[in-house]
C-alpha atoms as one frame of an Amber mdcrd trajectory, in Angstrom:
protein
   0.000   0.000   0.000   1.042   3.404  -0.374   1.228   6.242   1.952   0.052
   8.939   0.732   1.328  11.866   2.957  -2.194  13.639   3.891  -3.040  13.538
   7.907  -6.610  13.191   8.982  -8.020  14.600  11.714  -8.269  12.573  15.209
 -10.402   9.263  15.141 -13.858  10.030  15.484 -13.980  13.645  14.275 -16.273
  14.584  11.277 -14.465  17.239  10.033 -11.275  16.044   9.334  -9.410  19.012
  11.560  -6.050  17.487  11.765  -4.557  18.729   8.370  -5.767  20.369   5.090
  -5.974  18.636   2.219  -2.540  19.671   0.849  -0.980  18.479   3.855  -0.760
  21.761   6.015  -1.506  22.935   9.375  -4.572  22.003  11.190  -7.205  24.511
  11.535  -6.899  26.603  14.454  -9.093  26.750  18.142 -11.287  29.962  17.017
 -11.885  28.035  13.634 -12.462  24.398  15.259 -14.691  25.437  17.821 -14.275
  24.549  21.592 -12.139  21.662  22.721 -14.399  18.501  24.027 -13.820  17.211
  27.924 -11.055  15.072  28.003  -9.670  16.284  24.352  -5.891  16.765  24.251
  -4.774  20.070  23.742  -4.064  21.692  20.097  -0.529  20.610  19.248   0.212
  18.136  22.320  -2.090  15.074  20.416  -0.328  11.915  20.542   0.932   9.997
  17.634  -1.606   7.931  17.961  -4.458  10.696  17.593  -3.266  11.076  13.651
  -4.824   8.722  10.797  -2.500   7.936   7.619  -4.935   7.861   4.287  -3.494
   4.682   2.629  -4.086   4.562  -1.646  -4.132   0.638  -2.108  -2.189  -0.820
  -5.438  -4.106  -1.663  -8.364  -3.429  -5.780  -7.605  -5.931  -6.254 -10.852
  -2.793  -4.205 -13.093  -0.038  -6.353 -11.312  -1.114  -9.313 -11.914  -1.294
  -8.845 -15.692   1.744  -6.963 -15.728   3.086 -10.123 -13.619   1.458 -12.600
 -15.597   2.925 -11.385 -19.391   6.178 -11.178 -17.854   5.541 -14.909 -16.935
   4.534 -16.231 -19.663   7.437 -14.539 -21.981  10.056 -15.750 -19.427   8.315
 -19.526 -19.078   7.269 -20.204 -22.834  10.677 -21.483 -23.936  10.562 -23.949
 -21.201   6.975 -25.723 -22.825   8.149 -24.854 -26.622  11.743 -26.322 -27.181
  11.559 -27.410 -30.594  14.247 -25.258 -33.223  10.753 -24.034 -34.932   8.666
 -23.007 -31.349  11.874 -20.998 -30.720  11.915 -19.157 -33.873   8.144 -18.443
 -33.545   8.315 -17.220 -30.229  11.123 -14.534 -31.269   8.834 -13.497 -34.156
   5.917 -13.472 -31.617   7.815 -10.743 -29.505   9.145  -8.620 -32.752   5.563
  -8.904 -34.117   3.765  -7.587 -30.834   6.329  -4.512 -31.367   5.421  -3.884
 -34.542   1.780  -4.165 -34.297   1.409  -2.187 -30.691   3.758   0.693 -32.526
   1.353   0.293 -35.690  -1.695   0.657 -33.594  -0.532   3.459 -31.689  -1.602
   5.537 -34.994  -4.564   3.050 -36.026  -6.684   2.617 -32.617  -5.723   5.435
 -30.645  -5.137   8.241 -33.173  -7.818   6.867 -35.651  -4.623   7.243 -38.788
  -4.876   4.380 -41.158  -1.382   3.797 -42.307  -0.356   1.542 -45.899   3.145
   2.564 -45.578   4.452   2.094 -41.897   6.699  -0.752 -42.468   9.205   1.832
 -43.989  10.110   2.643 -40.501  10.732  -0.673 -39.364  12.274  -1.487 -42.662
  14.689   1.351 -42.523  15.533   0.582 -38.819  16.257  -3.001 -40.035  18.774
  -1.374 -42.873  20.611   0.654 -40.621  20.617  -2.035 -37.549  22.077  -4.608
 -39.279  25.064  -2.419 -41.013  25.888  -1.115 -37.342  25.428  -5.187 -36.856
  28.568  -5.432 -40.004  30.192  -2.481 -37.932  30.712  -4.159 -34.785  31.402
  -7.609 -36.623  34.556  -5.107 -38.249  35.429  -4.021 -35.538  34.835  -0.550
 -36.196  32.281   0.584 -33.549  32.258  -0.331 -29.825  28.871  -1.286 -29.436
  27.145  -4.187 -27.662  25.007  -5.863 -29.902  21.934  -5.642 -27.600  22.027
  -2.535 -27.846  22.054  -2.775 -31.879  17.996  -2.447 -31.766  18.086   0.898
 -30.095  20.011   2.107 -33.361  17.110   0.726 -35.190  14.786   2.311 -33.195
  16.466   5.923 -33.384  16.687   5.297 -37.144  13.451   4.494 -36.871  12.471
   7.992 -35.329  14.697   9.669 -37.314  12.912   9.136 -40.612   9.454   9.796
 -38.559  10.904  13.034 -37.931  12.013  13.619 -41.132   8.400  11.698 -42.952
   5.990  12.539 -40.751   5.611  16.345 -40.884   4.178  16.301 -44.348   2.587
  12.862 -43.761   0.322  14.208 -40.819  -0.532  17.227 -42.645  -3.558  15.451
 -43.436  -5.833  13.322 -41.782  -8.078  10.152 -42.881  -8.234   9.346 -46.761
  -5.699  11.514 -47.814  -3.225  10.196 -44.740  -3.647   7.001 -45.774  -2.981
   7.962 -49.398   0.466   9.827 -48.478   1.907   7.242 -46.512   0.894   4.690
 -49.389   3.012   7.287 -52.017   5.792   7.080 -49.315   5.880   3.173 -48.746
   6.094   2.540 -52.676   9.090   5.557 -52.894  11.229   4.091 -50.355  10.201
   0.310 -51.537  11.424   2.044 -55.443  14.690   3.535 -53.484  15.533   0.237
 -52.067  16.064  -1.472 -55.796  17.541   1.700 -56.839  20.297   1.965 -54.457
  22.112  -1.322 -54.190  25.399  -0.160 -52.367  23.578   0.591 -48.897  19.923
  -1.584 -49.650  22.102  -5.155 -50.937  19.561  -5.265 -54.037  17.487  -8.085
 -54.212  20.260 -10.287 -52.128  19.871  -7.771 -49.341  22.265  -7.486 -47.008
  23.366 -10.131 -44.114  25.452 -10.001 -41.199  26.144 -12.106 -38.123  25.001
 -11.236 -35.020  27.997 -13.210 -32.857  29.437 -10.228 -32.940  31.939  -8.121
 -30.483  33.017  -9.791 -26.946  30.068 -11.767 -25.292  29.080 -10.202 -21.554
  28.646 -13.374 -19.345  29.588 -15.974 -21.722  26.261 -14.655 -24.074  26.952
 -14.242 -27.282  23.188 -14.568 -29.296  24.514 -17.224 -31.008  21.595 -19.793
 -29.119  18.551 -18.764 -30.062  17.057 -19.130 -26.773  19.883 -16.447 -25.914
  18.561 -13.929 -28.679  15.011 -15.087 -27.678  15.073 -13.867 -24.180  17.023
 -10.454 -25.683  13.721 -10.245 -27.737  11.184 -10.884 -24.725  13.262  -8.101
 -22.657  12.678  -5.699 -25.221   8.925  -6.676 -25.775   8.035  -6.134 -22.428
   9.650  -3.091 -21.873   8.224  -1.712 -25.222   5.042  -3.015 -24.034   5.316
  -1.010 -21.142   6.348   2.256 -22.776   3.850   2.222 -25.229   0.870   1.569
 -22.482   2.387   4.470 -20.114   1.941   6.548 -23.101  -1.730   5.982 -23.984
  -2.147   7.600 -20.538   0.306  10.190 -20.844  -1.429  13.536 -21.630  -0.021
  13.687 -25.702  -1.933  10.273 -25.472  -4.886  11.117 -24.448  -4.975  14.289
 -26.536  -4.209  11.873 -28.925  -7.878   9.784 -28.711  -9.380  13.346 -28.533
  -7.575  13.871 -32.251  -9.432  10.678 -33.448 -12.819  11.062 -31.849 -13.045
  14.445 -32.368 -10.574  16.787 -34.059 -12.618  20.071 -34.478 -13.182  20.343
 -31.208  -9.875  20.238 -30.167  -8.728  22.897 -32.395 -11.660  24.817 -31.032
  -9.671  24.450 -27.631  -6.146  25.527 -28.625  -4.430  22.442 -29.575  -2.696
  21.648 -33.243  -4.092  18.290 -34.336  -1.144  18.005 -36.588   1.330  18.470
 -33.699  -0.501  15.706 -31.780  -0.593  13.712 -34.756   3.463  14.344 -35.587
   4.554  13.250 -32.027   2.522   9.954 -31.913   4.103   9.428 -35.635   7.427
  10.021 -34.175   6.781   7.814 -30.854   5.275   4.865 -33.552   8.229   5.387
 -35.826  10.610   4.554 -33.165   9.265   1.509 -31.849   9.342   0.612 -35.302
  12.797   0.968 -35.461  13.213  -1.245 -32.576  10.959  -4.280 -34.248  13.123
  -4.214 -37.153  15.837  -4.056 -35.372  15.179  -6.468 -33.204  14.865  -8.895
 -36.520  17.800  -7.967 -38.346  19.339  -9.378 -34.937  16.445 -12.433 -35.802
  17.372 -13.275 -39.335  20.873 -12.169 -39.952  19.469 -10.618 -43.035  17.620
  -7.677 -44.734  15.878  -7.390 -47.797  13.777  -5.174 -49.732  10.717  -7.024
 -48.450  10.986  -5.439 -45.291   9.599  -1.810 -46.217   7.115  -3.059 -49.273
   3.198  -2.597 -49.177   2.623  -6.155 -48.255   4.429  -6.297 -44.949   2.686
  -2.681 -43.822  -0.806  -4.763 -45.315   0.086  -7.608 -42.589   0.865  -4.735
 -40.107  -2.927  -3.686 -40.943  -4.767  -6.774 -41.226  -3.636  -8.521 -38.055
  -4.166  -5.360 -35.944  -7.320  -5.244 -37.207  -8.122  -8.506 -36.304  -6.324
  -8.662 -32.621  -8.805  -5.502 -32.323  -7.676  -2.268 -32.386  -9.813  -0.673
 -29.787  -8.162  -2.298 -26.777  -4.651  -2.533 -25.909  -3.737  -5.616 -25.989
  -5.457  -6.428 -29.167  -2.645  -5.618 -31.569  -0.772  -8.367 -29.270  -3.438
 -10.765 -29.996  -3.198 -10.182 -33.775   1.107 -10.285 -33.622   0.572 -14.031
 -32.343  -2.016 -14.802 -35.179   0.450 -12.953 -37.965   3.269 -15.646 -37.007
   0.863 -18.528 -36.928  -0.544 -17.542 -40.355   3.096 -16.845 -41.914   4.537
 -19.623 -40.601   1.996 -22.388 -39.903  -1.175 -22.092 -41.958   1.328 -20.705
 -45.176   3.064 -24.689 -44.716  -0.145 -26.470 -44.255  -1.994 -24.856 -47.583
  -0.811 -22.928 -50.624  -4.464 -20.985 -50.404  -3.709 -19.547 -47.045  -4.006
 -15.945 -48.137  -7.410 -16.741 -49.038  -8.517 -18.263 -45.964  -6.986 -14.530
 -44.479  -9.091 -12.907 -46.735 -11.982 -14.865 -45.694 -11.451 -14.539 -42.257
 -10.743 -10.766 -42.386 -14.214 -10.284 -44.141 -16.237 -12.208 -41.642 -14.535
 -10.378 -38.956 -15.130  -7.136 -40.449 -19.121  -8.541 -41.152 -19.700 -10.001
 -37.607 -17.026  -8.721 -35.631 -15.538  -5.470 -36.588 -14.015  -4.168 -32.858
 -12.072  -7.998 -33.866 -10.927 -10.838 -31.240  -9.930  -8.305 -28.195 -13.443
  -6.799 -28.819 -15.806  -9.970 -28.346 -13.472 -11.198 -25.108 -13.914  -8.010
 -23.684 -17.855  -8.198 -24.165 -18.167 -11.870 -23.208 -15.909 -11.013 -20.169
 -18.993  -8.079 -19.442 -21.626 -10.694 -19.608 -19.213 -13.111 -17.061 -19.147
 -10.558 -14.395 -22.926 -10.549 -14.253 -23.365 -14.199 -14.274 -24.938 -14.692
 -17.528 -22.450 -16.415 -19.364 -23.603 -19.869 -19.164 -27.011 -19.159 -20.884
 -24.693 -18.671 -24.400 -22.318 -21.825 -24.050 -25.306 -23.844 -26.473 -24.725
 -21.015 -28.777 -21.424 -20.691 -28.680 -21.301 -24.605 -29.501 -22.961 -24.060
 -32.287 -22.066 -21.628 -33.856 -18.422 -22.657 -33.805 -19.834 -26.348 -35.153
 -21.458 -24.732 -37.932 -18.796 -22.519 -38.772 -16.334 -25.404 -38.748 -18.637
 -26.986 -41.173 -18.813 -24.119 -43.611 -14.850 -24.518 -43.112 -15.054 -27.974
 -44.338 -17.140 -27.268 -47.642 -15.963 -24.077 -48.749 -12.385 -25.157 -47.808
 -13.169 -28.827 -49.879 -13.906 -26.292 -52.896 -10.860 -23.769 -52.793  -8.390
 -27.033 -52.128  -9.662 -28.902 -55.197  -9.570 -25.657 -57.215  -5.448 -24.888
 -56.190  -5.184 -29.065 -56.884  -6.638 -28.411 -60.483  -4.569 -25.623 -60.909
  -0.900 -26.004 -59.105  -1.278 -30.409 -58.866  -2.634 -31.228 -62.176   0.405
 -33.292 -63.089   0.038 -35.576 -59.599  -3.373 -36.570 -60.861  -6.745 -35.782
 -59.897  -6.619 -37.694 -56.488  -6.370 -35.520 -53.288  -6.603 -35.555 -49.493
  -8.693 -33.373 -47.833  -9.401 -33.266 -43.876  -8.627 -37.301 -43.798 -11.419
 -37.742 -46.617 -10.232 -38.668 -50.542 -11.663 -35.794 -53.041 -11.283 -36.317
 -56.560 -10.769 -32.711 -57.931 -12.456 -33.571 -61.437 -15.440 -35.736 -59.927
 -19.146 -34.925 -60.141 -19.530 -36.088 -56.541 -16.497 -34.581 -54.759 -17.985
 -30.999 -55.985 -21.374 -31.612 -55.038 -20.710 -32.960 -51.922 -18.355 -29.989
 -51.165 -20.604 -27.245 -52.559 -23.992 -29.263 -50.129 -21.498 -29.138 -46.793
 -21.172 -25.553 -47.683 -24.697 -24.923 -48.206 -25.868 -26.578 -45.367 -23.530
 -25.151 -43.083 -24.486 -21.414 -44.234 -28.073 -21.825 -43.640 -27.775 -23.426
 -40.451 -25.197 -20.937 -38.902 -27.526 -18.055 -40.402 -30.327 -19.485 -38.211
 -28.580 -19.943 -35.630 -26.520 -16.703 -35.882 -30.210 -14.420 -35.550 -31.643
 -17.198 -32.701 -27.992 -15.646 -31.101 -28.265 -12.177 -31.929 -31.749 -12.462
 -29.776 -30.417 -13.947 -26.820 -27.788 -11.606 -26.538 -29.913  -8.786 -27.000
 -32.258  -9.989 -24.126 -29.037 -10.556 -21.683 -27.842  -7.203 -22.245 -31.502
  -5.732 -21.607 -30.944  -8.136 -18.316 -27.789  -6.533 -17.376 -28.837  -2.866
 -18.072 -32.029  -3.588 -15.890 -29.191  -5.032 -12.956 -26.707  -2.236 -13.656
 -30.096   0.346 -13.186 -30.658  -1.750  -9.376 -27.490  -1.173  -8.818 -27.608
   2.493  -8.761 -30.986   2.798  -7.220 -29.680   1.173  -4.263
């Protein structure tokens, strides 16, 4: 608990005598009135006669603070395999990234094609310090190599960002698109300090190791990584309630009004650019350190896309959304991208439902099912939840029967028209395979549509229950 300072007046009394509230003299006799029978005289109370006001911690904020700490210092310890490892350091670089991308998205309402320029250029210039220090040249630790991503990274904000943030919504967008293709152009163009389409590598067992650590392991490099997530993490939520932050949601929900006030929304605007621009820095630093290599892909439209997309679909309205959609990016570039050659349409697919059904995206419904927990009411949707995610798993199963026998037609011709889907044996040019498929499908859309508007119902009657319990509440 914390003290904080401010002395109350003696046990028992009302008016709270002993001390003002900044902490300064009590009031005076003539002002107190007359002293009670018994009552120790003004200025001879004992220690005991004073009360300490106590402001308790927020235990709720410690215990997720304590808890993502734990889980990035515990996960290597359940995931040991070579490819576990290398997920969990993209996991960290891609929270980063995404948390720095949302900082313009969800809390300054700026939608942003361009913004892996910043974490592109911070990978550039990381991993030639990286070469530097591998020469011999410059006297610098190699964990500390990210930071000169990350001031690289603010640099070009700095530089960027005044005439991107001139502007606001469409035309924002639009300017940092026209700057993501120049510097993606500028990156073919200039081959001496970009490596051309090679790109350039380096190796990050570099300089004299501190404690026998030399990021060579990379459960050495991994726990670099988680160090720097955390305390990114941590940066970037003390900002959102910083006062530039929250000026910052006051830019998004309402701009006029806070010209109206006194305030430049393009100065707001330009310092959260800058503050995103340098944690961008530090995410691509933090993979030049990761891969050993840059390449132009690193500051092209489709890397500031995945940026976008998996943002959107952690839920950019909440915090830890955009952390939420860094763990999906790495399962979907790495897993689904191995397990099908159509896995950018599944993404498309799923980022169209989402944006259908689900718009505030995954952050958004566990914050409103967590609502209807608290009140005791979230048993009643457990059928519905069933099935609904049955259904949907059937529509899965057709439509994904469909798009697998199309890519087999197209990409597999030569191995024959013989394929295995979900355990079952499709034949890509049969009558029976496509019917089948296309009835699954059909089935499955009908019946989740049913059941979808039986669930829209139900939860529109347990929120009229809840806003009846929350009006109790008050009355009482």
């Amino acid at each position: 608990m914390q003290k904080t300072g401010s002395i109350s007046g003696p046990a028992g009394a009302s008016g709270g005598h002993g001390a003002d509230a900044s902490g300064g003299p009590s009031a005076g006799p003539s002002q107190a009135g007359p002293r009670p029978p018994g009552a120790p005289a003004a200025g001879r109370r004992g220690r005991g006669a004073d009360r300490y006001h106590f402001k308790p911690y927020n235990v709720g904020r410690w215990l997720v603070w304590g808890g993502y700490a734990l889980v990035l210092a515990v996960a290597p310890m359940f995931f040991t395999t070579s490819l576990s490892m290398t997920m969990l350091s993209q996991m960290g670089i891609g929270i980063i990234a995404c948390l720095a991308f949302n900082m313009l998205l969800g809390q300054g309402g700026m939608l942003s094609f361009g913004h892996a320029v910043y974490s592109g250029l911070g990978s550039f210039f990381a991993i030639h310090t990286l070469n530097m220090v591998s020469a011999g040249t410059l006297a610098l630790p190699v964990s500390l190599v990210p930071l000169v991503g990350g001031l690289f990274g603010l640099l070009f904000a700095v530089l960027l960002g005044w005439v991107t943030t001139k502007k606001a919504g469409t035309p924002f967008a639009m300017i940092t698109l026209g700057v993501g293709e120049l510097v993606w152009a500028m990156s073919l163009m200039f081959p001496g300090f970009f490596g051309g389409e090679g790109g350039i590598s380096g190796n990050r067992v570099a300089g004299q190791p501190l404690h026998g650590i030399t990021f060579g392991p990379q459960i050495q490099l991994y726990y670099l990584i988680a160090l720097y997530c955390f305390v990114c993490t941590a940066l970037m939520f003390a900002f959102t309630r910083t006062p530039l932050g929250r000026m910052l949601n006051a830019v998004r929900d309402n701009p006029e009004r806070v010209e109206f006030i006194g305030y430049s929304t393009q100065y707001v605007r330009y310092f959260a650019f800058c503050a995103s621009g340098f944690f961008m820095g530090i995410a691509g630093g933090l993979g030049a350190l990761n891969f050993e290599i840059v390449t132009a892909e690193v500051v092209n439209a489709a890397r500031s896309g995945a940026y976008l997309l998996f943002t959107f679909l952690g839920g950019a309205v909440f915090f830890f959304g955009p952390i939420i959609g860094a763990v999906l990016m790495v399962l979907a570039l790495v897993l689904l991208s191995e397990i099908t050659q159509a896995w950018l349409l599944y993404l498309g697919l799923i980022f169209l439902f989402m944006v259908m059904y689900a718009p505030g995206g995954i952050s958004s419904l566990i914050m409103m099912n967590l609502r209807v927990a608290s009140f005791g009411k979230l048993r009643q949707l457990w059928g519905s939840y069933l099935a609904l995610g049955g259904l949907a798993f059937v529509m899965l199963a057709g439509a994904g029967a469909m798009i697998e026998m199309v890519y087999h037609l197209q990409l597999n011709e030569a191995l024959g028209p013989q394929m295995k889907f979900m355990g079952a044996t499709l034949n890509a040019k049969g009558f029976d395979s496509w019917f089948g498929a296309a009835f699954v499908l059909l089935v499955g859309v009908v019946l989740f549509e049913v059941t979808r508007r039986h669930f829209v119902l139900q939860w529109g009657a347990i929120q009229g229950d809840i806003e009846k319990e929350i009006k109790r509440r008050e009355a009482l």
